[in-house]
C-alpha positions in Angstrom: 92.4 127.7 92.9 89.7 125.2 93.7 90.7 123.0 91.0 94.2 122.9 92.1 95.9 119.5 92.2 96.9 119.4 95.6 96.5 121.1 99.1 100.0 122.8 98.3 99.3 123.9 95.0 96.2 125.6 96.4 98.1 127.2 99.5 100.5 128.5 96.9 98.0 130.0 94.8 96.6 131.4 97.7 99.7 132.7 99.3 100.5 134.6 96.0 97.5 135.8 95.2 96.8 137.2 98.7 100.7 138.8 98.6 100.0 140.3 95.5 96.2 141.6 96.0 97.1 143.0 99.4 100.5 145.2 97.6 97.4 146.4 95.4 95.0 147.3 97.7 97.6 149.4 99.7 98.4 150.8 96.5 94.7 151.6 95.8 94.1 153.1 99.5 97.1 155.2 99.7 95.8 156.7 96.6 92.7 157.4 98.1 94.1 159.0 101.2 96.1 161.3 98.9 94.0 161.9 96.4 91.1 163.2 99.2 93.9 164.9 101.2 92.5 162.6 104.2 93.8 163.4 107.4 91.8 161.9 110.0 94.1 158.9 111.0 90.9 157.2 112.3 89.7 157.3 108.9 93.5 156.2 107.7 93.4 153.5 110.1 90.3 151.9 108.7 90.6 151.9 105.8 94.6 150.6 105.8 93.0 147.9 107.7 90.5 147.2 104.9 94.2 146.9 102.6 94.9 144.2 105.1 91.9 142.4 105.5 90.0 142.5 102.0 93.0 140.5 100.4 92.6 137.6 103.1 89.2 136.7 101.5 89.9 138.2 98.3 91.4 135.2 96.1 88.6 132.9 97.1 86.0 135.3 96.5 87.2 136.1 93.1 87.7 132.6 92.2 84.1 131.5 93.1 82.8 134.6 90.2 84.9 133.6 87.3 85.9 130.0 88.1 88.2 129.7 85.0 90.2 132.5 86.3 93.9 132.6 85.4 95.9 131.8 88.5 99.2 134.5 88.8 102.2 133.0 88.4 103.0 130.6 91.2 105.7 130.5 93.4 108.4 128.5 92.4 107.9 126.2 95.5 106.6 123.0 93.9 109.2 123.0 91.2 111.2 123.1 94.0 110.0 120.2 95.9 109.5 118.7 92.7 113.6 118.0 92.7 112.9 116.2 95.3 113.2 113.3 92.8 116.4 114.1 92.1 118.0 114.7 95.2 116.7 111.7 97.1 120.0 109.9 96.7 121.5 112.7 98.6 121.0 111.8 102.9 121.3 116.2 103.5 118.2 116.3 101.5 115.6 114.1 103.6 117.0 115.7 106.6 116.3 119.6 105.0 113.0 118.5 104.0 112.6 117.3 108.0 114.1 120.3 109.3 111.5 122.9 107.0 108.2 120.9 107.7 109.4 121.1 111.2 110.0 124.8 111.0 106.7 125.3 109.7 104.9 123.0 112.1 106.4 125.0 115.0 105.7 128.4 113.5 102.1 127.7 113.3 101.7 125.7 116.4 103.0 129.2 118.1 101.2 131.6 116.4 97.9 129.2 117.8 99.8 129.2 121.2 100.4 133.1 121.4 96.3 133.4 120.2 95.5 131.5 122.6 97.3 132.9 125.9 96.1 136.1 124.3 92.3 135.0 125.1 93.3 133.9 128.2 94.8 136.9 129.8 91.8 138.7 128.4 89.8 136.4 130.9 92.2 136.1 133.7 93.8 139.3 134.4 90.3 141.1 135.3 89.3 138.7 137.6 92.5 138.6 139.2 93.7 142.1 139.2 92.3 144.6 142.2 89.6 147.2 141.2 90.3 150.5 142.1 86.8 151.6 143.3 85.4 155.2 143.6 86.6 157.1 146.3 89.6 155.1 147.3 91.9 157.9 145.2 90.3 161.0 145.6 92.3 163.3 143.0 92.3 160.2 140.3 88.8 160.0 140.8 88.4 163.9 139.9 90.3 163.8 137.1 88.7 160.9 135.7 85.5 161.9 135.9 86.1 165.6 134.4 87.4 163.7 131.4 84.8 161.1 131.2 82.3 164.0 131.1 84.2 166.0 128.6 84.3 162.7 126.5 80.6 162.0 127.0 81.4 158.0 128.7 80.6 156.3 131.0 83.2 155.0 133.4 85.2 152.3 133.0 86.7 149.7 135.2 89.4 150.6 136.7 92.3 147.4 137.6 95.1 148.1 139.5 98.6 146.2 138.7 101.5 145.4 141.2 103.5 145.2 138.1 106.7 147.2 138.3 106.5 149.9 136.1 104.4 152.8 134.8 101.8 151.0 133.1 98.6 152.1 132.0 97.0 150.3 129.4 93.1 149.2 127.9 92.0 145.8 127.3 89.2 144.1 127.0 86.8 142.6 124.1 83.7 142.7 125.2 83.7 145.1 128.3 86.5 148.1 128.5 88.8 147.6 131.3 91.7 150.4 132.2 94.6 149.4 133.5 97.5 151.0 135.8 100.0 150.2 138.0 100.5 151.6 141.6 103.7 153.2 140.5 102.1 155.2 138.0 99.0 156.0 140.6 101.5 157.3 143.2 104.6 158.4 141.0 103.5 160.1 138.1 102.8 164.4 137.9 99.0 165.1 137.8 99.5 167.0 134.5 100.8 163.8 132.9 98.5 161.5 134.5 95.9 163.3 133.0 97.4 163.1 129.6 98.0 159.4 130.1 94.4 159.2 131.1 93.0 161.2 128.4 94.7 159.0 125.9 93.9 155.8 127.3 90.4 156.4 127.3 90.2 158.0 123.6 91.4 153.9 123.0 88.7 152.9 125.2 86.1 155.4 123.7 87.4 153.6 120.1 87.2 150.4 120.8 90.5 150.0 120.0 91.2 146.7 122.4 89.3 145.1 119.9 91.0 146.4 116.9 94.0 145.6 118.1 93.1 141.6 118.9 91.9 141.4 115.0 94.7 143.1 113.9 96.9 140.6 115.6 94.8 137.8 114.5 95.1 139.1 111.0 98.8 139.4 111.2 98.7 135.7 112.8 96.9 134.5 110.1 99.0 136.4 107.1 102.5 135.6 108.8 103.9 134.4 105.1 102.4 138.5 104.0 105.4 141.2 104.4 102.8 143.5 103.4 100.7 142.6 105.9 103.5 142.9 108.8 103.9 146.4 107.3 100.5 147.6 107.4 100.3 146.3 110.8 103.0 148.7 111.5 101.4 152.0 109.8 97.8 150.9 111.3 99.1 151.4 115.3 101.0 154.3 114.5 97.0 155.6 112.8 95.4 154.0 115.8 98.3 156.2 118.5 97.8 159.4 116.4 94.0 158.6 116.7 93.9 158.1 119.9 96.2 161.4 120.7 93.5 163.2 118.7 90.6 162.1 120.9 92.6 162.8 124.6 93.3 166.6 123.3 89.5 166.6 122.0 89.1 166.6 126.0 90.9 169.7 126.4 94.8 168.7 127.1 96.6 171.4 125.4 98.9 170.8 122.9 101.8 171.6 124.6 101.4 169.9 127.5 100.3 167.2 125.8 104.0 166.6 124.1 105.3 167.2 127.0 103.7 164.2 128.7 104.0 162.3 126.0 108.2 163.1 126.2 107.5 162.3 130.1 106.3 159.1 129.7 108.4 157.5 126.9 111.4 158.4 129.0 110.2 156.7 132.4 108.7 153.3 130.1 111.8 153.3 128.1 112.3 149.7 128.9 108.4 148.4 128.9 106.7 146.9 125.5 103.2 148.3 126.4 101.8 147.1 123.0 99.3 149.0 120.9 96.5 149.8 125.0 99.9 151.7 125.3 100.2 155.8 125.0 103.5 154.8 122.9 102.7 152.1 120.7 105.1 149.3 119.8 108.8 150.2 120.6 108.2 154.3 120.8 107.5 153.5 116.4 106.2 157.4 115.1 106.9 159.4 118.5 108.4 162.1 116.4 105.4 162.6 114.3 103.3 162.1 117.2 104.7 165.3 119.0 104.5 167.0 115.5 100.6 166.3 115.5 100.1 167.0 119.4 101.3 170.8 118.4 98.9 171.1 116.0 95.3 173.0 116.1 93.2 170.9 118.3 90.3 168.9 116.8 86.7 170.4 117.7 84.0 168.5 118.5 83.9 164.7 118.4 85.5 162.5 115.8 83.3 161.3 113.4 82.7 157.7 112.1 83.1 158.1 108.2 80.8 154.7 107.7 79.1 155.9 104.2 82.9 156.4 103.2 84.8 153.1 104.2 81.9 151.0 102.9 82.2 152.2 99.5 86.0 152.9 99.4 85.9 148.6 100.5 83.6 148.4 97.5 86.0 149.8 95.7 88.7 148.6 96.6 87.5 145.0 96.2 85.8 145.5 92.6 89.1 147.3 91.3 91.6 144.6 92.7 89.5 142.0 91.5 89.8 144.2 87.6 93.8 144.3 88.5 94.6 141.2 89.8 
């Protein structure tokens, strides 16, 4: 990889390597998960995340311990432009070699573009949306602080939207910020505001905001990775099922909790809430989501299997780096 002849050649190597490592990895964690029977989809989350992200510094990594490494068999993208010698007669051809580069320059310079308003709204929309301070709803307040207590945290700041809408959301990197729109203040039952609530702070309680900007960084970053795109996919459904978990750990019952959940996705049919959302990206899992809200409830808090996801990433990286 390092002693590749050009900057393409080395982006090709790396783009097939990282493909192939990360289809491994998956292979290697879902194994895991079945072989251990595990069922906490905190636990999942993590450790899909690690199938994600181990493979981005994998190839480099692996290179720099056996430098004479064998490459895997490249894409066949230089052979291709390689024709280029051929086809130069040909006018089409220097206008579809225009057309890709420009393709690919425009991809990228929107993926920086999308990172980049991402980091700003993290910055503007707190010091630009109102603060709903205590006292000023007396029954929100109540319920807010009965399930802070039962979740042992401290309160969070609370921004109120104009937004149309039931929104209720959690962003933030550094501090936690919940968010939620008048209409859902003034519109929505109490039972399901305090489902709504109780999921929105098992996110905040998670740290999931912050997940959720790597994993969209990560996805940024592996665009030319279908695996990636579909890990991304199983690792919100984790982080909903997660977070589902941790709002009945405060004491929603089951079946009220599905019901809410039922509630909510009919009235924010037509909003894209994104993963601060209690419905993920486009309703994905909702089925399985009710399945696990009828369930036994979890007792006591979730805990943070750090022993475990350090040495299944141990692992993980020693056995793709055997494989690949």
């Amino acid at each position: 990889m390092f002693t590749a002849k050009s900057l393409l050649e080395t982006a090709n190597i790396y783009m097939v390597e990282n493909i192939f490592q990360t289809l491994v990895a998956f292979i290697l964690v879902w194994g895991l998960i079945l072989l251990f029977r595990i069922r906490n989809p905190a636990f999942r989350a993590n450790l899909l995340f690690l199938a994600m992200a181990l493979p981005l510094v994998g190839p480099p990594l692996f290179y720099l311990a056996v430098p004479s490494r064998a490459s895997l068999p490249l894409l066949p993208l230089d052979r291709l432009l390689a024709l280029s010698t051929y086809f130069d007669a040909y006018p089409w051809w220097q206008t579809m070699v225009t057309l890709l580069t420009l393709a690919l320059g425009l991809t990228l310079a929107f993926l920086l573009a999308k990172g980049a308003l991402s980091l700003l709204a993290l910055w503007y929309l707190p010091r630009h949306l109102g603060r709903l301070e205590p006292g000023q709803h007396p029954q929100f307040e109540a319920m807010l602080s009965q399930l802070l207590e039962r979740g042992g945290m401290e309160r969070p700041v609370v921004l109120v939207s104009v937004a149309p809408g039931y929104l209720c959301a959690t962003m933030g990197l550094l501090r936690p910020y919940l968010v939620l729109s008048r209409e859902a203040l003034r519109g929505l039952a109490p039972a399901e505001l305090r489902a709504v609530l109780a999921h929105e702070l098992a996110h905040i309680q998670r740290r999931d905001s912050r997940r959720a900007f790597l994993l969209t960084s990560l996805s940024h970053i592996l665009c030319f990775n279908p695996m990636a795109w579909a890990l991304r996919r199983q690792i919100l459904l984790e982080t909903e099922l997660a977070a589902d978990q941790g709002a009945r750990a405060m004491g929603i019952a089951g079946y009220d909790y599905a019901h809410s959940l039922i509630q909510f996705s009919q009235r924010s049919a037509a909003q894209a809430l994104g993963v601060g959302s209690p419905f993920g990206d486009s309703h994905h899992g909702l089925k399985r989501r009710l399945q696990e809200a009828l369930k036994a409830a979890p007792r006591g808090p979730v805990r943070h299997h750090s022993l475990g996801l350090a040495g299944a990433a141990s692992l993980v990286l020693v056995a793709t780096f055997l494989i690949c």
